[in-house]
N, C-alpha and C positions, 0 to 999 in steps of 0.2 A: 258467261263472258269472262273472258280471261285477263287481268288489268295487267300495265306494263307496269314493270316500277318507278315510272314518272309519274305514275296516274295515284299507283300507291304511295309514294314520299307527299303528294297533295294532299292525300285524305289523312294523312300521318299530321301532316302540318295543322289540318282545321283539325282533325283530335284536339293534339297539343293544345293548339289556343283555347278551344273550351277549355280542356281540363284545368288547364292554370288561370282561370278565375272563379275557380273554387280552390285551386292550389296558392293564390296570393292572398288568400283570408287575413295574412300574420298583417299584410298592411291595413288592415282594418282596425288596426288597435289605435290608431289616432282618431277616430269618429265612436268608437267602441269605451274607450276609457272613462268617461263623464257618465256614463248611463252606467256601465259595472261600479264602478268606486260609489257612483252614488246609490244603488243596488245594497251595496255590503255596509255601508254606512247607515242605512235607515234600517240594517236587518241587527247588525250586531259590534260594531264598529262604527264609532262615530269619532275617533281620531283618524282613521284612514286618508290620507291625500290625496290629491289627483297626480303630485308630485311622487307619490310613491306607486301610484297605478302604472304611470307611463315605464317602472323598468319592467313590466312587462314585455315589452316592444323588445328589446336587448336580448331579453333571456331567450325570447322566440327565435329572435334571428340564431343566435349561438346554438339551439340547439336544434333548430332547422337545416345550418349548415351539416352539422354532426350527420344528420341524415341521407343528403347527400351522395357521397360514395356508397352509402349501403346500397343503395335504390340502381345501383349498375348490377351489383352482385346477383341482388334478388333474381334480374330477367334471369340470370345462369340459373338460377335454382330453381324459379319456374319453370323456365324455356320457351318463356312467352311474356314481353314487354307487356302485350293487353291484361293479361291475368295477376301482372304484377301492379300494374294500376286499377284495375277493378279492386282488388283485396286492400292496398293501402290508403286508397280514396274512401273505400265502406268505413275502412277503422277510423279515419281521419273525422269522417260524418259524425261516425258516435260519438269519438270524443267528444265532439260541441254539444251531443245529446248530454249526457252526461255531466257536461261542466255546469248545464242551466240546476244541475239539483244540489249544486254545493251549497255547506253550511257554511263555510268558511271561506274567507279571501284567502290564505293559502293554496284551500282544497282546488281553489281556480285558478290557481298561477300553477299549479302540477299538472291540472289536468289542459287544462287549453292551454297554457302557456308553453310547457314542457313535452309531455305526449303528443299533444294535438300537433306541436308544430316538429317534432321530431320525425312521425309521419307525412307531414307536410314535405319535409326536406326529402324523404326516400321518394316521392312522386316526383317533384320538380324536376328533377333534371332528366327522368327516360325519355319525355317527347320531343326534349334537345338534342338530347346524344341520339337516338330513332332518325332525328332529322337530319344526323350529320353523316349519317351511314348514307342516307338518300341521295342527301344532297352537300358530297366532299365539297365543293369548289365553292359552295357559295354559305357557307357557317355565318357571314354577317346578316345573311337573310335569313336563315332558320333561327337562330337566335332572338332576331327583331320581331319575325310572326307570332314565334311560340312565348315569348316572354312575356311581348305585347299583351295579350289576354292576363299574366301574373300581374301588368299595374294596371290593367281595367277594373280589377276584384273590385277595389276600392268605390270607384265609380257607378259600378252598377249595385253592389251588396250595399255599399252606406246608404242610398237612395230605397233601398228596399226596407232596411232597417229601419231605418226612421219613419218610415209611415207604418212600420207596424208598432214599433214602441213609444212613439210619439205624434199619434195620428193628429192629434188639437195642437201640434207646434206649440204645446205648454215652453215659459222660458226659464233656465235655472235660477239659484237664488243664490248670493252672493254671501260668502261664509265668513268670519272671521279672521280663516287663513288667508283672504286672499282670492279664493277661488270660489266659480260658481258652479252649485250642484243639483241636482232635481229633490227638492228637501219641501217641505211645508206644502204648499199650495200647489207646487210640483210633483209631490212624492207619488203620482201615479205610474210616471213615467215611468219611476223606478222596479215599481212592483210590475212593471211589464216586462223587465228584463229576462227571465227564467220562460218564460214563454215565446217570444221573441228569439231565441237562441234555439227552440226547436222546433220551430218552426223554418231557418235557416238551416239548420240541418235537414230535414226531410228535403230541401231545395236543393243541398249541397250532394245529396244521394245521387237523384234522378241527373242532375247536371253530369256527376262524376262517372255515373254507370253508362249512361249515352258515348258521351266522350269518351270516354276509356275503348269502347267497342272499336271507333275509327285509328285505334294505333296497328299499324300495319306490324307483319313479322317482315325481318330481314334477315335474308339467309348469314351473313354476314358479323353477325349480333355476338357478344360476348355468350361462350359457352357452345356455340352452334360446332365451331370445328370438332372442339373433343368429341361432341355428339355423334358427329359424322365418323368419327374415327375409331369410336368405342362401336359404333354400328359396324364398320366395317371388317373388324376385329372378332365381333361376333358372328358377320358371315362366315369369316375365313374358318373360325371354329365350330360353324356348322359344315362348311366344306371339307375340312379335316375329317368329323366323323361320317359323314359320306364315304370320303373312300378308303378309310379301316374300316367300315363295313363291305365295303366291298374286295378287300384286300382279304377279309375275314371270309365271305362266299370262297372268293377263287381258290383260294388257299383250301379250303374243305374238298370243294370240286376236285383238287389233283391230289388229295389223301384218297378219294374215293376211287381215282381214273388208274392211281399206280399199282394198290394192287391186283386190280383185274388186269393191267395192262401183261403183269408180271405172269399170270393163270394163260394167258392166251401165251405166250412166249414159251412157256413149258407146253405146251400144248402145239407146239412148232405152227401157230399159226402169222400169218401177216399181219402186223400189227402197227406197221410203217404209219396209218391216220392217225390213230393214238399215239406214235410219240409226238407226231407234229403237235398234237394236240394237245399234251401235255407240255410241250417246247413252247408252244404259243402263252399257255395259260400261267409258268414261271416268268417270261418274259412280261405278261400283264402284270402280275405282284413287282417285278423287280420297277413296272414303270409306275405304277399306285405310291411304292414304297419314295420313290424321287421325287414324285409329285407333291406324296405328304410333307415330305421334308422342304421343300419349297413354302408352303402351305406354312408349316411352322417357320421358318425363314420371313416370312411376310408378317406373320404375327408378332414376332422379335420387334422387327422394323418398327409395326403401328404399336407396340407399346412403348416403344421410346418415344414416337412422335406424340403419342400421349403426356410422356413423361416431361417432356420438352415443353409440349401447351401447357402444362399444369404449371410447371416451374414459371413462365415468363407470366402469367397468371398470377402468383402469388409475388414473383417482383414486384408487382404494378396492384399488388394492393395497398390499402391504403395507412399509410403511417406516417406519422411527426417525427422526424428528423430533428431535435434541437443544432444551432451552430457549434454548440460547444464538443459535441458528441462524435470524435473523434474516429474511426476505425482502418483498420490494416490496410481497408482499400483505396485512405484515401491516399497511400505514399504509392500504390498501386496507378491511381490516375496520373499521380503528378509523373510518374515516370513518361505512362502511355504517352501526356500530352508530349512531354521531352522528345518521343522517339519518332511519334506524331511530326512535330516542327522541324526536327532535324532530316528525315528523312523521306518527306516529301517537300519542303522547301529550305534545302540545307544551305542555300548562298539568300536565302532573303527574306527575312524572319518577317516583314512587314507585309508579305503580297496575301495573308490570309484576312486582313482587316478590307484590303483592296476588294480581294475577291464577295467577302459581304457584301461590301459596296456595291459592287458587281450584280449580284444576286438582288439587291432590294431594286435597282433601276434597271430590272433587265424582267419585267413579268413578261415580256410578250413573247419570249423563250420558251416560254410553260408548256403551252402547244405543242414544241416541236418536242421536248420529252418523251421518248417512247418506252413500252416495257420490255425490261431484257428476259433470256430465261436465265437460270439459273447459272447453267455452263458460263453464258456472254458475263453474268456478272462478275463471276469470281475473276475470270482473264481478265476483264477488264477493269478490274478493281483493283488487281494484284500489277497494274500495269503502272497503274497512274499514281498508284504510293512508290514503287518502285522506278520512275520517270522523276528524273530532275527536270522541270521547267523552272526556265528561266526569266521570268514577266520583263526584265527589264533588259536581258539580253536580245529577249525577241522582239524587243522596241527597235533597239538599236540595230536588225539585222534591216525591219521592216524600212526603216528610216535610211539604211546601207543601199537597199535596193534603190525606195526612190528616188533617190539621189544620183545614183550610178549614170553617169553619161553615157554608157551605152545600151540603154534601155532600149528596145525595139519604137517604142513609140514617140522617137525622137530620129525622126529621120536626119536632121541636122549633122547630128553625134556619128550617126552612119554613113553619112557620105565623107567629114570629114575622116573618118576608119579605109574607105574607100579608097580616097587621095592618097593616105598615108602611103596605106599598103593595099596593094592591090589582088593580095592574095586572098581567093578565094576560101581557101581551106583557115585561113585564120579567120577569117569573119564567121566560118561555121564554128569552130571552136568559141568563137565568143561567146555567140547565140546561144549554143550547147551550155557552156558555163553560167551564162543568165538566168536559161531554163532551170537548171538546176538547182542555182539557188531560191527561185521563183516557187518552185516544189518543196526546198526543204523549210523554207518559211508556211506554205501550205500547209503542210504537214504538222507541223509546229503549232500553228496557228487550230487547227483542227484536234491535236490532242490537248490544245488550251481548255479549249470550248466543251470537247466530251467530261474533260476533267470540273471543269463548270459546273455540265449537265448532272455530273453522277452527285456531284455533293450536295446540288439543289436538291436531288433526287433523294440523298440521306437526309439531308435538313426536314424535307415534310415526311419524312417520317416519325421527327419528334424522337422527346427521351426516352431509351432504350427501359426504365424502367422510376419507378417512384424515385429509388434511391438519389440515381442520377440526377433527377430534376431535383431535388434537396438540396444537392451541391452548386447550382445552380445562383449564383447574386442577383440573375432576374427574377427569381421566383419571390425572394424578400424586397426589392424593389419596387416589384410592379403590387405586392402584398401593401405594402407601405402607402404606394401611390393609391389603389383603393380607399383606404384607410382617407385618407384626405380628400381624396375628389370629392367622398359621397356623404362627405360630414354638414354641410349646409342643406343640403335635400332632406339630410332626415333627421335637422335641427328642425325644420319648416313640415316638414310631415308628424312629427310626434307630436307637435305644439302651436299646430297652425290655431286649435281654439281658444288656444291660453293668449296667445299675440294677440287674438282680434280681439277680444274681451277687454284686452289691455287698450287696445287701439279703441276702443268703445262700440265696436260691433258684436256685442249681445246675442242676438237673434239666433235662437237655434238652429234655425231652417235654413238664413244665410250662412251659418258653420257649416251646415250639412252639403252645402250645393258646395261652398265653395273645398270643402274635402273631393267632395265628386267631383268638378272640373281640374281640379288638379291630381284625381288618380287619372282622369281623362285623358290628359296632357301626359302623363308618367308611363299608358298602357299606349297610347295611337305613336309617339314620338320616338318605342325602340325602333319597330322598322324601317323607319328613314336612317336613322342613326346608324344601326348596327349594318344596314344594307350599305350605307358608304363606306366601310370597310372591306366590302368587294372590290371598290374601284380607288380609294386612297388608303393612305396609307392610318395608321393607328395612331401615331405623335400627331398629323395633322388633323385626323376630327377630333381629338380630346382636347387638343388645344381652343378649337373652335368653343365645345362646350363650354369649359372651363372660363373661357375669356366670358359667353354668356353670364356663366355662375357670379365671375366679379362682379360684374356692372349691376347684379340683382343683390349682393348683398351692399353695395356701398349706397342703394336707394330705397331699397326695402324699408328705412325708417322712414320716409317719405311718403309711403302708401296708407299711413294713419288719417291722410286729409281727407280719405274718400273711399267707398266700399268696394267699389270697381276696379279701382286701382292695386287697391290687396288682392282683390279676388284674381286677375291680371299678372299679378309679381305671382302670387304662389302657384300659379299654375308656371309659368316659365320654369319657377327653380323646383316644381316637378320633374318638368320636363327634362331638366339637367341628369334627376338623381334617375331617370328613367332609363335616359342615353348611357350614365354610367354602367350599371347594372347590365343592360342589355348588349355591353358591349362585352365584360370581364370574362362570359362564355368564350366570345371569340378569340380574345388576347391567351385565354389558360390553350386553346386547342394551336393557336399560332405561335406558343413559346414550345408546347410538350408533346405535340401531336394528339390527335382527338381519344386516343383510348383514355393514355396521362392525362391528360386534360382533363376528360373527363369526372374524371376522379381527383384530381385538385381543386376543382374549381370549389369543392368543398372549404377549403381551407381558407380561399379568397373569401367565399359568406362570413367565414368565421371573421376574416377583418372586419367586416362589415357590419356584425355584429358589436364586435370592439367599439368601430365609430359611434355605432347607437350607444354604446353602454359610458361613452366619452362626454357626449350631449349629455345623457341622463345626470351623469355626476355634476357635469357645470350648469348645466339649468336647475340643477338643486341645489349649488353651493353658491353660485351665483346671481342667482336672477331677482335675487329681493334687494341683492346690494345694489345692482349696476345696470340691471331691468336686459330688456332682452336688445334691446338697437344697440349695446356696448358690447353684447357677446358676438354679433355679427362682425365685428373686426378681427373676433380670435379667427374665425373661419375664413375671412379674407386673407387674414397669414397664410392658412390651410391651403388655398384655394393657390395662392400665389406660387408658393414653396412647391406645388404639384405642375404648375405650370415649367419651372427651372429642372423639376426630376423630366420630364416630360420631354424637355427643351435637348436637354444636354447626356441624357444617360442612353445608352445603347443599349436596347432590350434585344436585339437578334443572337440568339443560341446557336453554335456551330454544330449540331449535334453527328455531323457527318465523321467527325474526326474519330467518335467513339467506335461505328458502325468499320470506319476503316482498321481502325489499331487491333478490334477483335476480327476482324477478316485477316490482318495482317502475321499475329499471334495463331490462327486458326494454320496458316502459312507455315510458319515454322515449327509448330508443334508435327506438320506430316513429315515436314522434311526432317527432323530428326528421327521419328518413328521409322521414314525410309532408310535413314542413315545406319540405324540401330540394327535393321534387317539385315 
């Protein structure tokens, strides 16, 4: 049976979600940390903290981002997303095998912390980008399924965890520092940890090899054209030595046929068949010989087109751009844009902000977008840069018309035309004149609208390459905004045991559930989320969140009076850090197009990592002075300050303008070449 590729982007999608809840293990470090640190303290370290366990958490994220972009490359170099997730999910496993036989707390922030999640990071993102080849239109929904499964990890693995490393809900025992650990009367717990950890690994195998199987190939997939093209390349040069082999026959055939032809000719015989014959058999070599050379012709062709995918390929791989890091191209852009504004809107510098406007309130256009071929594009690309329109002339012609008293649909205005003058041939004139301008506003109005369609049509195509989007103020804005939405989620995720302990909920078993309702809330709450971003816009659900997040941290200190009520708040401000996360896939493929995207959104974890590594430093420099319900205000700044970037800053990227200056440039570099000839 043969599946369609709707049937195959589904099975792609429930891969995905498996795999990422063996691929969100790194959020397990908040239910994980009390049982390692107390682990490595009763083995050989008995200064170790809990406050120094949790920058574990930080260093995973930063170097799970790192991972990331590799994890696009690899399909290329497998040539197959399933085999590039079977091999990084097996090594991901080991590692956790491995981490259980450290001597050392080091030896275990290298290897699970570092390795383990660096691997991590190269899986996470193929059954995103797999989903987004499937399914263009709708990234807020592949995003929300497949991530969904990344904050379930928590939910389902802490729940497993702890009944195997703490089957009798033994409860910690309260240190000198402050904190409580599985020590004395507890210390079983602890000695269960190295076992317990591989045990999840043999789980983390079978989970990730099943899953892995269901990711579909997509013809479409990074690396698949060069493929097709080195293939095709290779035919041509097996067609090539086909016919110099056989250029190599004929050619012997008429050494052989001439001189016998020559013996019969001295021999005064008729030999008229033979020359035809030999006529016939030059004229086969001379059309062999055209042929090859076509043959080579086409191989020229496919190895530029090679050379062409390689290069926009190595554009678009991945690199940090610092702001300060100046280069030749970028006096290079500033011109483009100059020549850009001047000569496609040389009387009205302001109708390109319009036209965005345009474009955000006009989705239901999208549909009518059709695909040009190649020819329609360049003429009609080369039309509309070189077309003055005039937005606010063609207001005033529209407004000209309906105004005009002698509109046809004003019979009044005609009759009194009639009384005036009663000549017939002027009233046709009129009409005639009406008609006319009624067409040239048409016309007008319709190369408005193509001119529209084409830039919408550049825009989703996203930045022409990494570079580009580096230069980019959204990409550090919307970095920044990260950075801040998702810093109270994963204040409440790294530290939700140390709060309740504070709050006087003890109980292992109530830390445990209530970790697991709130990865519950963090994994079910992307796809609602991230799927509203199909139908509104991006500033309107984060604001929604966001406004959420406030009202959870200005009552959060509140939830001390009752277990319910904590367990309650921290699944909400889950749910926040859920909706953020599972939205920042969408936003990197809506600012840079889904390949860029792709490959930045790396960069986006890396803030995200920051934020954890932001918490980690103030709950350690912080939290003995001013305890934890006074740090909630610095993140209500956070939380506010993201609402204002959110409110007021303009994330929409013109990317069309670049798409036209190098079509326009491509323009004039023929026409001088013509010129030259």
């Amino acid at each position: 049976m043969q599946l369609t590729m709707k049937q195959k982007g589904y099975i792609t999608l429930i891969g995905g979600f498996i795999l990422e809840l063996v691929t969100g293990t790194s959020f397990l470090w908040g239910q994980f940390n009390v049982y390692i640190t107390s682990y490595f303290r009763q083995k050989d370290d008995q200064d170790l903290h809990l406050s120094i366990g949790g920058a574990i958490f930080p260093l995973m994220m930063g170097t799970f981002a790192a991972g990331i972009p590799i994890g696009i490359k690899f399909i290329k170099l497998f040539g197959s997303a399933r085999l590039c997730c079977v091999f990084f999910s097996f090594l991901a496993s080991v590692a956790v095998f491995i981490s259980s036989y450290s001597q050392k707390f080091w030896q275990f922030v290298f290897i699970y912390g570092v390795i383990h999640g660096f691997i991590q990071g190269i899986v996470f993102f193929i059954p995103v980008y797999m989903g987004y080849l499937y399914f263009p239109t709708q990234k807020g929904m592949v995003s929300g399924v497949v991530t969904c499964g990344f904050g379930l990890t928590a939910f389902l693995f802490g729940l497993v965890f702890f009944s195997i490393v703490n089957p009798d809900g033994l409860v910690p025992v309260q240190d000198d520092d402050g904190y409580s650990y599985f020590q004395g009367p507890s210390i079983e717990v602890a000695q269960n940890v190295p076992e317990s950890l591989r045990k999840l690994s043999y789980i983390y195998i079978c989970i990730s090899f099943c899953s892995s199987m269901l990711i579909m190939y997509h013809p479409n997939q990074i690396g698949e054209e060069e493929k097709r093209l080195k293939q095709e390349l290779k035919n041509k040069e097996e067609q090539k030595k086909i016919l110099q082999q056989n250029v190599s026959r004929l050619q012997q055939k008429d050494e052989l046929s001439t001189p016998l032809a020559e013996q019969i000719h001295t021999d005064k015989l008729d030999n008229k068949d033979l020359e035809q014959s030999s006529n016939s058999l030059r004229k086969s070599i001379q059309l062999l010989h055209k042929t090859i050379g076509i043959v080579e012709l086409e191989q020229k062709v496919i190895k530029k087109q090679i050379e062409l995918t390689q290069n926009q390929e190595k554009q678009q791989s991945y690199q940090i751009i610092l702001p300060h890091q100046k280069s030749y191209y970028d006096n290079e852009f500033q011109k483009d844009d100059q020549l850009f504004d001047n000569q496609l809107f040389p009387n009205n510098n302001n109708n390109t902000n319009n036209h965005n406007n345009t474009n955000n309130n006009n989705n239901t256009n999208n549909n009518q977008i059709k695909s040009y071929n190649k020819n329609e594009q360049t003429d009609s690309l080369l039309n509309f840069v070189q077309k003055d329109i005039k937005v606010m002339d063609l207001n005033k012609r529209i407004i000209s018309v309906i105004n005009n008293d002698v509109v046809e649909d004003k019979p009044q205005h005609t009759n009194q035309l009639i009384l005036q003058d009663e000549s017939v041939d002027q009233l046709s004139k009129i009409k005639e004149d009406i008609n006319q301008k009624e067409n040239q506003v048409k016309d007008e109005l319709q190369s408005f609208v193509s001119l529209e369609m084409e830039i919408e049509r550049l825009n989703k195509l996203g930045a022409p390459s990494v570079l580009a989007a580096f230069k980019q103020p959204q990409l550090y804005v919307s970095f920044l905004l990260g950075i801040l939405a998702i810093g109270f989620g994963l204040l409440i995720n790294g530290n939700f045991k140390s709060i309740a302990k504070d709050y006087g909920f003890v109980n292992d078993s109530f830390q445990t559930w209530v970790g697991s309702i709130g990865s519950a809330a963090n994994g079910l709450s992307r796809p609602l989320w991230a799927g509203l971003l199909d139908k509104y816009s991006f500033k309107r659900v984060l604001n929604v969140i966001l406004g959420i997040e406030i009202v959870c941290i200005f009552t959060m200190r509140f939830t001390e009076t009752n277990q319910i009520f904590f367990l309650i708040w921290v699944a909400f401000t889950q749910m926040t850090m859920g909706s953020v996360l599972s939205m920042w896939p969408v936003l990197s493929a809506q600012l840079n197009g889904v390949k860029i995207g792709s490959q930045l959104f790396g960069l986006y974890c890396f803030g995200f990592s920051v934020s954890s590594m932001i918490q980690f430093l103030i709950v350690l420099g912080l939290k003995t002075s001013i305890g934890f319900n006074n740090i909630y205000y610095i993140y209500a700044g956070w939380a506010i300050l993201s609402v204002l970037i959110v409110t007021f800053y303009p994330f929409k990227v013109n990317w069309s303008k670049y798409y036209m200056i190098k079509q326009k440039k491509i323009e004039l570099t023929n026409q001088n070449n013509q010129q030259q000839k």
